[in-house]
Structure formats: structure tokens, C-alpha cells
RODO-2510 file (C-alpha; in nm, 4 decimals, decimal comma):
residues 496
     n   res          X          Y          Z
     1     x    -0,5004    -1,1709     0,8447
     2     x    -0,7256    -1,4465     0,8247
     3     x    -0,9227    -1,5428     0,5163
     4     x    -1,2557    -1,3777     0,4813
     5     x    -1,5733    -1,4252     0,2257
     6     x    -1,6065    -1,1241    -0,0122
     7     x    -1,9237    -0,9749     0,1890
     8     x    -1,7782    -0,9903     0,4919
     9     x    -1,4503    -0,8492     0,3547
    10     x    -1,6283    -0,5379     0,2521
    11     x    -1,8254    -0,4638     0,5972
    12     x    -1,5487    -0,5138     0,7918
    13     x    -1,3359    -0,2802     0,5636
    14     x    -1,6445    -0,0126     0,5271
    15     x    -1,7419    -0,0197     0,9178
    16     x    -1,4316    -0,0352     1,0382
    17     x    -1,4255     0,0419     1,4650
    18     x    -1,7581     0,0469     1,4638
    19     x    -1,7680    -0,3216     1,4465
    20     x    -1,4212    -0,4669     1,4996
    21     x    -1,3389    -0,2303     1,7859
    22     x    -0,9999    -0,0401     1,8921
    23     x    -0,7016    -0,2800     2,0292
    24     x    -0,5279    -0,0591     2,3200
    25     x    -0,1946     0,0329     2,1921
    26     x     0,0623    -0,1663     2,4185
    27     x    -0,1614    -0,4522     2,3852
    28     x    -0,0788    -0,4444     1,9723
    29     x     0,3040    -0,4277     2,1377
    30     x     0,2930    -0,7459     2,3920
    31     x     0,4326    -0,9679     2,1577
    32     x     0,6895    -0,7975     2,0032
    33     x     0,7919    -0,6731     2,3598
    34     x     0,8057    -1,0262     2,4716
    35     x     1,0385    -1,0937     2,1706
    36     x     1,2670    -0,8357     2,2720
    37     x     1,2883    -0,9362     2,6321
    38     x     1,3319    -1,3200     2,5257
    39     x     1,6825    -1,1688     2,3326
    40     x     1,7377    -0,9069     2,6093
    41     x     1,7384    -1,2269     2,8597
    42     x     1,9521    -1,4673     2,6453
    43     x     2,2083    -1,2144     2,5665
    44     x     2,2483    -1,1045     2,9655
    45     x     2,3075    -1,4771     3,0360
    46     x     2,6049    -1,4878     2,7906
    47     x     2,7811    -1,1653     2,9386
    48     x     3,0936    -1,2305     3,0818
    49     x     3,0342    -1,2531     3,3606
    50     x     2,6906    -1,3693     3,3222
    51     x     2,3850    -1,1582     3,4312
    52     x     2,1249    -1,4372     3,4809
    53     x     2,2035    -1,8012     3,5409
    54     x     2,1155    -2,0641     3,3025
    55     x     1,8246    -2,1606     3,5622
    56     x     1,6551    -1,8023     3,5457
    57     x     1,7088    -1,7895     3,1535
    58     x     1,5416    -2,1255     3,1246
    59     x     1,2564    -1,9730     3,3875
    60     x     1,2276    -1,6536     3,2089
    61     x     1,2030    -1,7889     2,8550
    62     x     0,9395    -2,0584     3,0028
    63     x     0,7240    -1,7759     3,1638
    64     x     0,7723    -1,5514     2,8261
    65     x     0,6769    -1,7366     2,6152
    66     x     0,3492    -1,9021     2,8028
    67     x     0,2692    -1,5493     2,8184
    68     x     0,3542    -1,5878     2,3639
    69     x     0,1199    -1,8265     2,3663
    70     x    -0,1625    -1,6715     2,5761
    71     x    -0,1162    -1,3569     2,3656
    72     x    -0,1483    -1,5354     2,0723
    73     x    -0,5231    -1,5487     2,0953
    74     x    -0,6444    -1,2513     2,0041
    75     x    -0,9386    -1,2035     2,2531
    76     x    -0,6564    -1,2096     2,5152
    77     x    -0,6259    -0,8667     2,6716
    78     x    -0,4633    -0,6457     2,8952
    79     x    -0,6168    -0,5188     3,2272
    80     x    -0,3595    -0,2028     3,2769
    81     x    -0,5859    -0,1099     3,5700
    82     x    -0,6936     0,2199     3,7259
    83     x    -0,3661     0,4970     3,7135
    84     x    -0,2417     0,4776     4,1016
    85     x    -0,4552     0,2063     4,1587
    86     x    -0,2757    -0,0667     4,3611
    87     x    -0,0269    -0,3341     4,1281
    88     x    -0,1595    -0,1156     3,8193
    89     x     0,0655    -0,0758     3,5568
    90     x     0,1445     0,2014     3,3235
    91     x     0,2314     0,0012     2,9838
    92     x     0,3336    -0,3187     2,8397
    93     x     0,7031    -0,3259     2,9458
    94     x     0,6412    -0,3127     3,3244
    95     x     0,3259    -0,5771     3,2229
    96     x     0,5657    -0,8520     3,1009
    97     x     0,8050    -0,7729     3,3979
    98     x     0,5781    -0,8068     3,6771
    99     x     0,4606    -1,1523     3,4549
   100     x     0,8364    -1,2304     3,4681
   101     x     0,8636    -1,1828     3,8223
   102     x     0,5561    -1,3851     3,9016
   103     x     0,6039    -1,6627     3,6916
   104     x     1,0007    -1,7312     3,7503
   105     x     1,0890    -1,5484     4,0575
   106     x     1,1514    -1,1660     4,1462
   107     x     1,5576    -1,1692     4,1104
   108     x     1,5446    -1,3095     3,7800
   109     x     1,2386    -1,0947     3,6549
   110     x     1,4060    -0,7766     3,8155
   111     x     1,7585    -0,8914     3,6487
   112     x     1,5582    -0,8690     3,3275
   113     x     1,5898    -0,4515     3,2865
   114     x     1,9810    -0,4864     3,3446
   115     x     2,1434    -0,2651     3,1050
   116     x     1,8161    -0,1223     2,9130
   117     x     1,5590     0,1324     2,9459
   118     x     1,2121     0,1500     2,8077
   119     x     1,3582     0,4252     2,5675
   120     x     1,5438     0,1536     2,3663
   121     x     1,3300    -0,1419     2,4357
   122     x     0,9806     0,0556     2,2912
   123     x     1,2228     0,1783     2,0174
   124     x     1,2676    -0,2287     1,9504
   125     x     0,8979    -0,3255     1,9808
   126     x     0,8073    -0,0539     1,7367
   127     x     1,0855    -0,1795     1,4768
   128     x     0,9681    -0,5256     1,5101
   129     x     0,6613    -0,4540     1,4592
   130     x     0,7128    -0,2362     1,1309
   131     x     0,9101    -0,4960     0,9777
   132     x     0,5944    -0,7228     1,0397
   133     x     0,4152    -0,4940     0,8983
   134     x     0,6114    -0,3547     0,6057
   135     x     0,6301    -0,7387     0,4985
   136     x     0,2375    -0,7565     0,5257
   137     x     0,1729    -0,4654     0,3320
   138     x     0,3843    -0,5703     0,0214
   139     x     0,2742    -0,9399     0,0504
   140     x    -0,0673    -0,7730    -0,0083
   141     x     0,0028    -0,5136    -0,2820
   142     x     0,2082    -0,7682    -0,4560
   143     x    -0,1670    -1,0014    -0,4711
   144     x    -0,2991    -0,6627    -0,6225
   145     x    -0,0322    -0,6554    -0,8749
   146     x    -0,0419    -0,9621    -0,9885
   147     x    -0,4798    -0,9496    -0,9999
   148     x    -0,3954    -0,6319    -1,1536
   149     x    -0,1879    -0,8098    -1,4145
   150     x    -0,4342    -1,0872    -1,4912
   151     x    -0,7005    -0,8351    -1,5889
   152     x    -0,4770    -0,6117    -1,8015
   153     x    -0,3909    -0,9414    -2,0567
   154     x    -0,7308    -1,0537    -2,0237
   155     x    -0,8375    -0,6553    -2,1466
   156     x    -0,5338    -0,5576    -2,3645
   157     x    -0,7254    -0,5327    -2,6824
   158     x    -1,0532    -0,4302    -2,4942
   159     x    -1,0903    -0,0142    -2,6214
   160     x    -1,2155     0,2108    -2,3666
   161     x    -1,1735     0,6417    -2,4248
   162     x    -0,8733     0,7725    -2,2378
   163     x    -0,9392     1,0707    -2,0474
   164     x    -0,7610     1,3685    -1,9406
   165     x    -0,9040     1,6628    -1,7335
   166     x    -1,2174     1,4404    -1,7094
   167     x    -1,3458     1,5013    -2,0738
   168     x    -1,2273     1,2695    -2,3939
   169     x    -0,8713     1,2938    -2,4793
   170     x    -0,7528     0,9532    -2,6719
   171     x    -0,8422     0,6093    -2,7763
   172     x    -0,7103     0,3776    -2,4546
   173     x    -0,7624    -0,0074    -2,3288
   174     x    -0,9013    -0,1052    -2,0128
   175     x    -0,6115    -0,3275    -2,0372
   176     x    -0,3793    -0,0915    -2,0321
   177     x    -0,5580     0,1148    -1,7817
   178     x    -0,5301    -0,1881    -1,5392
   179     x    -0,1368    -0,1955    -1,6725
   180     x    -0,1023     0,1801    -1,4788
   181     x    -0,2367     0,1246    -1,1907
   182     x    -0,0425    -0,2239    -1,1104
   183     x     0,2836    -0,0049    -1,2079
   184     x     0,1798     0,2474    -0,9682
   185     x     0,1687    -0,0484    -0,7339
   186     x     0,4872    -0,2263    -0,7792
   187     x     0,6455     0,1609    -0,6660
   188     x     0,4359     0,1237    -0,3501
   189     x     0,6408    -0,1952    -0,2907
   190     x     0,9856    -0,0599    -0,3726
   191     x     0,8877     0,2166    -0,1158
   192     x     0,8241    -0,0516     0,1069
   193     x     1,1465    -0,1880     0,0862
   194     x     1,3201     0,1677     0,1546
   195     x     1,1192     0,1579     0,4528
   196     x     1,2242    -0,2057     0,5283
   197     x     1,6117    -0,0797     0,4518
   198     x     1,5756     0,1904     0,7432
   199     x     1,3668     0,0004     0,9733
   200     x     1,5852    -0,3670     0,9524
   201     x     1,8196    -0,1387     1,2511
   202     x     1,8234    -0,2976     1,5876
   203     x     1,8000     0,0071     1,8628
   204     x     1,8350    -0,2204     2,1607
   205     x     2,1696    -0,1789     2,3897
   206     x     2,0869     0,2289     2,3242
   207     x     1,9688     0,2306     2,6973
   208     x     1,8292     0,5572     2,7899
   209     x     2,0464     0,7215     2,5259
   210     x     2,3669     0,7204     2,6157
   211     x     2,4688     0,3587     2,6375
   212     x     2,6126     0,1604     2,9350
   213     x     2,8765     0,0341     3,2019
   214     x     2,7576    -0,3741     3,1156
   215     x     2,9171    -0,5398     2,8527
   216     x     2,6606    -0,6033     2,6762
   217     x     2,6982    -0,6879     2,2984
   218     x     2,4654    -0,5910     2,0986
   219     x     2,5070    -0,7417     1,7799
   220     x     2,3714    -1,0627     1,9929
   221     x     2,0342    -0,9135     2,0625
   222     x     2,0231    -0,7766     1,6585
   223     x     2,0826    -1,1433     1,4997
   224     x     1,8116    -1,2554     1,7757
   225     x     1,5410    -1,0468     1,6786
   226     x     1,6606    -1,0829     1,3095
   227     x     1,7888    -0,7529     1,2524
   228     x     2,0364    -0,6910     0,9764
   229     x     2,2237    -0,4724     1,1518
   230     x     2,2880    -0,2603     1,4756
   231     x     2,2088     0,1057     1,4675
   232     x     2,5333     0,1880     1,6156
   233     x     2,4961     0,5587     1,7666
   234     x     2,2798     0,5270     2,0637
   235     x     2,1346     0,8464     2,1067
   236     x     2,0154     0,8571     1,7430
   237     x     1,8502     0,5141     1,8087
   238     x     1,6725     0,6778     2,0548
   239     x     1,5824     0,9854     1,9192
   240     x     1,5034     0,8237     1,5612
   241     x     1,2079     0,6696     1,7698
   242     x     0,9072     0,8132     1,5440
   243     x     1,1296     0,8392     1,2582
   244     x     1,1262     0,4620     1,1125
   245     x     0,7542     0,4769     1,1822
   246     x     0,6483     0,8340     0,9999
   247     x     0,8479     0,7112     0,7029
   248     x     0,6330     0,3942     0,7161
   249     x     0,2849     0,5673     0,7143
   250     x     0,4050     0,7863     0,4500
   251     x     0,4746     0,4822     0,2591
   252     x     0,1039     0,4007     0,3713
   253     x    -0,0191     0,7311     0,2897
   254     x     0,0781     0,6972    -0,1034
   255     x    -0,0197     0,3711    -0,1170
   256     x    -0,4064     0,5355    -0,0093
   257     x    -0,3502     0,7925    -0,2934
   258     x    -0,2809     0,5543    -0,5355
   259     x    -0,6029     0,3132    -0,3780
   260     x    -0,8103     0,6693    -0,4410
   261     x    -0,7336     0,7044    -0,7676
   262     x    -0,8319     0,3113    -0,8376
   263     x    -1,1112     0,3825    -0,6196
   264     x    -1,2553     0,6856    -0,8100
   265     x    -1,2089     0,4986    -1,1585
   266     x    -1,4355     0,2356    -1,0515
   267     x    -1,7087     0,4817    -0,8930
   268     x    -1,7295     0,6286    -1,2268
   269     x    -1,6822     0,3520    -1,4703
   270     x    -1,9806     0,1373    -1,3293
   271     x    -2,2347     0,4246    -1,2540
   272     x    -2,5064     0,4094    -1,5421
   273     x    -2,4009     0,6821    -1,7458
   274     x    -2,0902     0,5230    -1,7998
   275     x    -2,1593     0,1767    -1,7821
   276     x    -1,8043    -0,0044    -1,8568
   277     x    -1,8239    -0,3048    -1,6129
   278     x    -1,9459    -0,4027    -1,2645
   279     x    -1,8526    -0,5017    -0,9712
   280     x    -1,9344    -0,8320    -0,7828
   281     x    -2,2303    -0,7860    -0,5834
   282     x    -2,0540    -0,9001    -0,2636
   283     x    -1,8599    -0,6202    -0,2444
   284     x    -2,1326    -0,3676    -0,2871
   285     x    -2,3709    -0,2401     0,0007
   286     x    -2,7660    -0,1253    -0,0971
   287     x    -2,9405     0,1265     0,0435
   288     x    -3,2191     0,1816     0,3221
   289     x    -3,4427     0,3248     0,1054
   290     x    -3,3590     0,2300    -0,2743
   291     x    -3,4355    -0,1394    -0,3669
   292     x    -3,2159    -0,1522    -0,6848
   293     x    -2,8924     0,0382    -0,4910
   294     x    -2,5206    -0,1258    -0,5864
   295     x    -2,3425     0,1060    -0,4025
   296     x    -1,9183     0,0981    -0,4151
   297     x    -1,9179     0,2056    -0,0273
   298     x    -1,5815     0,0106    -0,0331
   299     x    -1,4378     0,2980    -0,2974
   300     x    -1,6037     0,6227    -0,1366
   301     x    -1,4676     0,4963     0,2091
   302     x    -1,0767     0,4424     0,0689
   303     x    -1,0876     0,8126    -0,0569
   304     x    -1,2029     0,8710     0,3062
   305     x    -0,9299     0,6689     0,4555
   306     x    -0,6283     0,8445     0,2425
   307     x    -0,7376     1,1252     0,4224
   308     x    -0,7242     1,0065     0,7314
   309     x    -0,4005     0,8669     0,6915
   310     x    -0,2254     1,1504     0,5402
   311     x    -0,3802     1,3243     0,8825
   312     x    -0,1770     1,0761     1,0565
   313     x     0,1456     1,1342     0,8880
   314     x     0,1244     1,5016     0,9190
   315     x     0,0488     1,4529     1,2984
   316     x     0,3768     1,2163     1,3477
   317     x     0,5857     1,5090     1,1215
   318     x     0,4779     1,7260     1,3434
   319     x     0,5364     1,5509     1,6823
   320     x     0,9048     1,4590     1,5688
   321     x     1,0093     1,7825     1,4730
   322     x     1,1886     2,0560     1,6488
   323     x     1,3002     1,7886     1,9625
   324     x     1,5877     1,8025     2,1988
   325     x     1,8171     1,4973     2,0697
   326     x     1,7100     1,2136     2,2971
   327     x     1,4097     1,0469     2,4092
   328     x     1,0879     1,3247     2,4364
   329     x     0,7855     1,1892     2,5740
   330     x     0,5585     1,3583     2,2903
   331     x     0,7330     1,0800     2,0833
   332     x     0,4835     0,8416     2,2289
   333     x     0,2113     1,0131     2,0531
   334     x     0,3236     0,8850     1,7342
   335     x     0,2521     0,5170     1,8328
   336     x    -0,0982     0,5877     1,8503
   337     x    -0,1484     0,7666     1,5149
   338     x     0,0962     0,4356     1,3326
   339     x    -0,1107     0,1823     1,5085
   340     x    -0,4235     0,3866     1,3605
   341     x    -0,2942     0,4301     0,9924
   342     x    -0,1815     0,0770     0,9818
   343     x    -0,5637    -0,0196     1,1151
   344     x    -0,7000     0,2152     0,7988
   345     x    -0,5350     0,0117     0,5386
   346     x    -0,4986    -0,3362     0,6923
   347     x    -0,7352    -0,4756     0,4452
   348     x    -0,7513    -0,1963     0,1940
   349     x    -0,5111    -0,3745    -0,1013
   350     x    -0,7108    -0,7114    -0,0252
   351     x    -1,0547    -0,5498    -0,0931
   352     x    -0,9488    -0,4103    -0,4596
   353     x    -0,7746    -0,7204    -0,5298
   354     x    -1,1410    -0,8842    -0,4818
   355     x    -1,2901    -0,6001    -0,6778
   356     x    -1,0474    -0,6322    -0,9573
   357     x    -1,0195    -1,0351    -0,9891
   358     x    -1,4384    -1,0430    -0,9777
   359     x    -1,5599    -0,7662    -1,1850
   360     x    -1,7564    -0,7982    -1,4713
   361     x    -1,6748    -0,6940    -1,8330
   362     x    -1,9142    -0,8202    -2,0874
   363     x    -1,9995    -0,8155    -2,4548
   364     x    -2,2194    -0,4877    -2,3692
   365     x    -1,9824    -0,3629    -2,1657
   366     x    -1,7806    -0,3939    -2,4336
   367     x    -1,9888    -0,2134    -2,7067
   368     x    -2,0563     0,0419    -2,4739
   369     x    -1,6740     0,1618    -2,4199
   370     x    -1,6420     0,1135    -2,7927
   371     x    -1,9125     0,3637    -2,8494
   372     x    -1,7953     0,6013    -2,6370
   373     x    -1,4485     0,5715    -2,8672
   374     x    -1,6523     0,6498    -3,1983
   375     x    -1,7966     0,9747    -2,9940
   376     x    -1,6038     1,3084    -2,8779
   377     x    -1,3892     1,3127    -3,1904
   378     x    -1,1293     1,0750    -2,9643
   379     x    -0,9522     1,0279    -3,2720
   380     x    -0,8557     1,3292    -3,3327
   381     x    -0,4646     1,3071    -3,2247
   382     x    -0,4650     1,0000    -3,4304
   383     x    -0,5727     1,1627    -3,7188
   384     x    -0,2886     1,5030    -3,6908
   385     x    -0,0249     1,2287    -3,6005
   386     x    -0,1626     1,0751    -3,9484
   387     x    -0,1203     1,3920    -4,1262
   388     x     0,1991     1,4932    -3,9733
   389     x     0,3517     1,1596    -4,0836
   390     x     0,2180     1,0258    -4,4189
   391     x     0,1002     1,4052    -4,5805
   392     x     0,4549     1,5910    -4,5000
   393     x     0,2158     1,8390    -4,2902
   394     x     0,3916     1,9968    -3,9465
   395     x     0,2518     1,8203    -3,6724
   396     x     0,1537     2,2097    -3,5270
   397     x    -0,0199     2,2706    -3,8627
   398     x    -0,1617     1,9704    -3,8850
   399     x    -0,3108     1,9835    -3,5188
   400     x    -0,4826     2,3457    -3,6444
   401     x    -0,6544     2,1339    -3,8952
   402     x    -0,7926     1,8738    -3,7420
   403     x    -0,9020     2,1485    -3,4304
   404     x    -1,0791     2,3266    -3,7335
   405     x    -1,2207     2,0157    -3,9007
   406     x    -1,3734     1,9233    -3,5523
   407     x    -1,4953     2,2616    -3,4435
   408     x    -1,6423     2,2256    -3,8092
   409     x    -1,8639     1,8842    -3,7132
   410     x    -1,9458     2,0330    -3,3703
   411     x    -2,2656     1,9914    -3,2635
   412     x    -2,4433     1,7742    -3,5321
   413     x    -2,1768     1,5691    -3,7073
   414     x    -2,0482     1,3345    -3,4121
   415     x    -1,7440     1,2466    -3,5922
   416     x    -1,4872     1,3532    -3,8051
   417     x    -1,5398     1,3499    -4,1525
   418     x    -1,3426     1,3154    -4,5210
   419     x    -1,5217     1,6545    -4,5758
   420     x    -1,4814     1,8494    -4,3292
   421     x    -1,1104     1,7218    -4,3191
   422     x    -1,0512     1,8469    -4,6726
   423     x    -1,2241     2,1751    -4,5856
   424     x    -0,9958     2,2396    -4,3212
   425     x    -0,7043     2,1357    -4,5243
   426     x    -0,8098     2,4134    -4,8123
   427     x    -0,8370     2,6654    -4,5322
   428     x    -0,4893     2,6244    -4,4338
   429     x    -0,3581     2,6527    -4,7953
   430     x    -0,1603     2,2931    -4,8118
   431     x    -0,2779     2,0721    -5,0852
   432     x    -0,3141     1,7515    -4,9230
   433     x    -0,6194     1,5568    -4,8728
   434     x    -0,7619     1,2516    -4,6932
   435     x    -0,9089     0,9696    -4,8542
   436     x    -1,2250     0,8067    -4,7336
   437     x    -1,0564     0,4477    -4,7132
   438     x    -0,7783     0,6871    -4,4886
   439     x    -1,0618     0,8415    -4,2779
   440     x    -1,2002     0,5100    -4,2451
   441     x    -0,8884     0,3540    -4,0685
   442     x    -0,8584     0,6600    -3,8736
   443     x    -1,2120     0,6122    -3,7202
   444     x    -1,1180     0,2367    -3,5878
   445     x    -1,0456     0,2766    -3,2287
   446     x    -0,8421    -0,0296    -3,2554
   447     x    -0,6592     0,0485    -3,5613
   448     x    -0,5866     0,3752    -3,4042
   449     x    -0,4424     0,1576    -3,0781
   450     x    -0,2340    -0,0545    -3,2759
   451     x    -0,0683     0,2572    -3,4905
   452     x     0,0815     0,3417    -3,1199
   453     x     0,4002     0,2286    -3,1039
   454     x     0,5766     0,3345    -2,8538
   455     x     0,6985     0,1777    -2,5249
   456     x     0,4621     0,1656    -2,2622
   457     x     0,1762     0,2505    -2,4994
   458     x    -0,1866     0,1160    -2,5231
   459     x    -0,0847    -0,0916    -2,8158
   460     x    -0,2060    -0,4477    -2,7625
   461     x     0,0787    -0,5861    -2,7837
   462     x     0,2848    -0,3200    -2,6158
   463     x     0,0539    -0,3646    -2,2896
   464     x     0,1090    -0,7542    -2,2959
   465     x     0,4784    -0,6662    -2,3177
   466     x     0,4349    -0,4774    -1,9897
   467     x     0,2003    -0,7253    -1,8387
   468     x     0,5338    -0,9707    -1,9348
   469     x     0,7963    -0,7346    -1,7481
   470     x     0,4994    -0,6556    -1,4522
   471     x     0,4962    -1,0362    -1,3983
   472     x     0,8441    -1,0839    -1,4046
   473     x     0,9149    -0,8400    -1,1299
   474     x     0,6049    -0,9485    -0,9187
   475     x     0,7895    -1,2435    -0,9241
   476     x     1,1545    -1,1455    -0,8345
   477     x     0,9973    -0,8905    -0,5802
   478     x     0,7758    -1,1698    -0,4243
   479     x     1,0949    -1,4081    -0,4038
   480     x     1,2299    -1,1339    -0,1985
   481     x     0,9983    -1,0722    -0,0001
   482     x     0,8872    -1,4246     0,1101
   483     x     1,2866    -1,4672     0,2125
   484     x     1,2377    -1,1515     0,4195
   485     x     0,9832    -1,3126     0,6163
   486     x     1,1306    -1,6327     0,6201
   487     x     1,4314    -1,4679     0,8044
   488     x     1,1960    -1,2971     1,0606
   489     x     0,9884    -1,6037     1,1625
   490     x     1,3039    -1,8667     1,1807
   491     x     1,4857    -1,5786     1,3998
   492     x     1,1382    -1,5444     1,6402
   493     x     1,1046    -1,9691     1,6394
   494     x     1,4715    -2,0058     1,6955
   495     x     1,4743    -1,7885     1,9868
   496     x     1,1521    -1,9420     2,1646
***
């Protein structure tokens, strides 16, 4: 994906078809389909005996990849023609044939389907072009992460009210809000790698399901398209076509969710009401009729998007369920709706990375979240967990007395008072009692932070402990990943 300013980021994210247009499907496929017949041809010209000659290998690698090149630009396109029309063609494989054929002779382009089918061959494409993709995705997320990261050690000591159910429920951080979501993340890119596991199976030498006569060896074509392995059984690798794909966009699908709930965190936390940061201006959109408009079109349309991709995935469970073993040709439909969900979220971890690395958080953003942690009595677990442990008080009782103490200061007294503490404590027949100096402490939101102890806790230091061990494993997972697609671009350069 090429390198885009912020503003032009978000409209191409927000508009999506509308300006950047739909690619026809087998088009998306060319070059991984010219990959697969570049091993296809040099494996057939090491058979014993030899399919093609060394002549028609060298003609057929020099027509395939021209037509690499030519593809490479991506305003090149593919005239299929009108269906029945004459020299039309019905999809990509019998497109790079008939380019074969022209471009280093009919025997040696027609040699070219010797001991394959378009069952296995589409199976390929599809596989090469999830592991391309797979590797994009967690490249991307991993950026996330790691702006993510950044932001949560930057806002570890930064107090902001945690909520549950959508009202008040504890003191938090944005820090350790920004903690969450980048562990939420880091999942997304283990998932990836499952994914990667199952699709990292080379299908080709399957034929039409049920193998074939030619001694074809088809660990060859594997270690030429850089598979790890041969996916041995050939009429699962032909009926697993959908399969590799579904579990992909589900892996897409809960990335989305987790992109939603980012998304819906910074609708709220930048309206006016709230007022807890902003976003960059370059990733907002205004409106037609309101001057003053900073609208997060980039968030509402993500929510829209998970949608749309969880549509997709259901769609692709459906279409793969319930077939005869083999190759079905309702299996095709489930190209359509990948190529689809993959277009969805192409740029959606890029565009939050953006948001995230460029939003605003200053001193009145600040004092505003602060505020909002001396309102709604968010103290109040603080204060039970306070009594449980330093006035011998059962945590149950002692959550009965702070409830009372605060239904007590509802409506007029905003917080929770030495008073109304000591009332409540009367009520309840125990003889302890809360200090003013103890009250006091119990009414710093950051005091109350640092009292949390526990792993994975909004303690300060806690959440730079996680940032450490987030960082770490961005690292190690990043490492991996960048010697994943090492392996996949030396295996496509070696065999052009």
C-alpha cells in the first residue's frame, strides 16, 4: 500500500468504491496465477521424462513474466470480453494460457495445463494470495500496536473514569486504556499467524481432485511458491478451497470488532460533553451545512465495515457447508466476498494508527478527565477495598456501607464524605471510622490508581510494565513476521 497524507488517508478509507472503484476478481488473481504457472512450468521441465524442453521453459518464463511486469502496474486490466463472444475468455487461468500460447508458441503454452486443473491451480492463487495478505494485515496491526504502545507510556499516569455499562464504575488511565486495546491487538496477530499456519499448504499437484498418471512431484512446486509444506490428500486440497479463506476473514472480522470498539471510544471521548482529547483535523470530515463540524466519519464508517465483514464471513460459512467432498462450483462465490472483506479493511489498522499517534491530549484535557474522576462517587470501590483492608470490615459489609454512605450524598453532595462515611458505619453497628486525612487520600484519583496493585492493573507503573512486555513482543512478533515475508519474496524473485 503506498504511502498516503493523513486527509487523503481518511477519504479514501470513508468513500471507499465510490472513489477508488471495484478491481474484477481474477484480475486481483493474475499475478499470483502467473506465479503458480511459472512453478507449474519449471517443475514439468524437470519430470523424468521432461514435459517441456528447456527452450519452451525459457519461452514460457520470458512471456510470464513480461506479462509480471505489465501486471505490475496497477491501471493494467483485463478485457475478459463478451461470454461466447469470439477468443473471450472465462477467467484468469485460460487468460495467462492463451498469453502463453501467443507469446512462446501453442505446444508449449498448451503443455502448460499438463497434469493440473483449474480446481488446484485457483486453490494455489487463492493461498498465495492469503499469505500476502495475512503478512499485510499483521505488518499493519503490529504499526497499531506499537502507536498504541507509545501513547499508553506517554498517558500512564494521565486519570480518566473507567466505565462499565456506560455509567462511572472506577478510577482508570487513558494510558492504560490505550494498554487494552494494543493487547486486544497483538491477539489479532497471533490469529493471524493460525491463519498463516493453515494457509502456508501448497494445493497444487491435487489436479481435479483425485491426483494424476504424471510424475509430477509436488514438493517442487511447494518450495517454488514458498510453501512450507504440501497438503498431501488431494481431494481435501480441493475441497478445503473456501476453507483457508473463511478462516482468514474471520480473522478479519474480529480484527473489525476490536477496530469498533476503538472506534466507539473515540466518538465518545472527543464529543463536547466529554471532552478528553481530539483528533487531528486531517482525519476528520465537516459538514455541508455546519461550519464548526469535526466529524470522526473514519470511526462511524469502521463500525459500518465490521458489519459488513462479518456479512461476508457468514456468506463464505454458508457457501462451504453441507458440500459433496470435491470441487463445487458455489465455492467460487467465496472469492468474491474474501476479495471484498479484505477491500473493507485494507487501510482500516493504518487509519487508527494515524488517529492514535496524532491526537491531542492537553493540560485541559487533562483537568477535564480529572474532574470527571472527583464526580460519580468513582471512588467508591477504592474506599470498601480501604475498609475491608485497614478497618478489619468484610469486604461485603463494607461494600453495604459505602452503597449507603453514597446513596446518603446523592443528589447534592457530589462526593463522598468523612460524615456520611461514619453515618453509614453507625448504621451497620461496627465501630470503625474514617479519618478526614483517610477520606482525603481516598478522594485522589491518583492515589487511588497507585493503591492498585495487581498485575495488569491501571497502576502507573503496572501499565509501563505492560507497555515493557507489549514492546517486547511487538518486537519478537515483528522479527517473525518480516522473515515470513522475506521467505515469500526471495521464493517469487528466485523463481522469475
Amino acid at each position: 500500500m503506498k504511502t498516503v497524507d493523513d486527509r487523503t488517508l481518511c477519504l479514501l478509507y470513508t468513500t471507499g468504491r465510490d472513489v477508488a472503484g471495484v478491481v474484477p476478481a481474477d484480475r486481483e488473481l493474475l499475478r499470483y496465477d502467473i506465479w503458480t504457472n511459472l512453478a507449474h512450468a519449471v517443475m514439468l521441465s524437470e519430470m523424468p521424462p521432461p514435459v517441456l524442453s528447456a527452450d519452451e521453459v525459457t519461452q514460457i518464463k520470458s512471456a510470464l513474466n513480461a506479462l509480471d511486469d505489465a501486471a505490475a502496474d496497477d491501471a493494467f486490466a483485463i478485457d475478459f470480453g463478451r461470454p461466447g463472444a469470439p477468443g473471450a475468455v472465462e477467467d484468469v487461468h485460460y487468460y495467462v494460457e492463451n498469453h502463453v500460447c501467443e507469446h512462446a508458441g501453442d505446444d508449449a503454452g498448451r503443455k502448460l495445463h499438463t497434469a493440473r486443473s483449474r480446481n488446484d491451480q485457483v486453490t494455489t492463487d487463492l493461498r498465495l494470495l492469503v499469505r500476502d495478505k495475512i503478512v499485510y494485515f499483521a505488518d499493519e496491526v503490529l504499526a497499531l500496536c506499537g502507536t498504541l504502545a507509545e501513547r499508553a507510556r506517554e498517558h500512564a499516569a494521565v486519570v480518566m473514569p473507567g466505565y462499565t455499562h456506560h455509567q462511572h464504575g472506577a478510577v482508570s488511565s487513558l494510558g492504560f486504556l490505550w494498554a487494552s486495546h494494543a493487547e486486544a491487538f497483538m491477539r489479532d496477530v497471533e490469529r493471524l499467524g493460525g491463519v498463516m499456519t493453515l494457509a502456508d499448504r501448497c494445493p497444487l499437484g491435487a489436479v481435479m481432485s483425485f491426483g494424476t498418471s504424471w510424475p509430477i512431484d509436488r514438493a517442487r512446486t511447494a518450495a517454488l511458491l514458498g510453501f512450507s509444506m504440501v497438503q498431501v490428500n488431494s481431494l481435501d486440497a480441493v475441497s478445503s478451497r473456501g476453507e483457508i479463506e473463511t478462516s482468514f476473514v474471520a480473522a478479519l472480522s474480529q480484527l473489525m470488532n476490536h477496530l469498533s470498539i476503538l472506534a466507539q471510544d473515540l466518538l465518545l471521548m472527543t464529543t463536547e460533553e466529554f471532552g478528553f482529547l481530539r483528533v487531528a483535523d486531517a482525519l476528520t470530515t465537516g459538514s455541508s451545512v455546519m461550519p464548526q463540524k469535526h466529524n470522526l466519519d473514519f470511526a462511524e464508517v469502521t463500525k459500518a465495515k465490521a458489519s459488513v465483514v462479518a456479512g461476508h464471513l457468514q456468506a463464505m460459512l454458508g457457501i462451504t457447508r453441507g458440500n459433496l467432498s470435491g470441487y463445487n462450483r458455489d465455492a467460487q462465490w467465496t472469492k468474491t466476498s474474501l476479495l471484498d472483506a479484505i477491500r473493507e479493511c485494507m487501510l482500516a489498522p493504518r487509519i487508527f494508527a494515524r488517529a492514535i499517534a496524532t491526537l491531542t491530549v492537553d493540560d485541559e484535557h487533562e483537568r477535564t478527565m480529572l474532574e470527571q474522576c472527583r464526580r460519580g462517587y468513582l471512588n467508591a470501590v477504592d474506599v470498601a477495598d480501604y475498609l475491608a483492608a485497614s478497618k478489619n470490615v468484610p469486604f461485603r459489609t463494607a461494600h453495604g456501607v459505602v452503597k449507603n454512605a453514597v446513596d446518603a450524598c446523592r443528589p447534592n453532595v457530589p462526593a463522598l464524605t468523612t460524615e456520611r462515611l461514619n453515618d453509614a458505619l453507625a448504621r451497620a453497628g461496627l465501630d470503625a471510622r474514617m479519618t478526614d486525612a483517610e477520606v482525603a487520600s481516598l478522594s485522589d484519583p491518583l492515589e487511588n490508581l497507585k493503591r492498585r496493585t495487581s498485575a495488569g492493573s491501571p497502576n502507573p507503573d503496572e501499565t509501563q510494565r505492560c507497555v515493557d512486555r507489549l514492546e517486547s513482543e511487538i518486537k519478537a512478533q515483528t522479527v517473525t513476521w518480516n522473515e515470513t515475508a522475506t521467505r515469500l519474496r526471495a521464493a517469487r524473485d528466485a523463481l522469475r
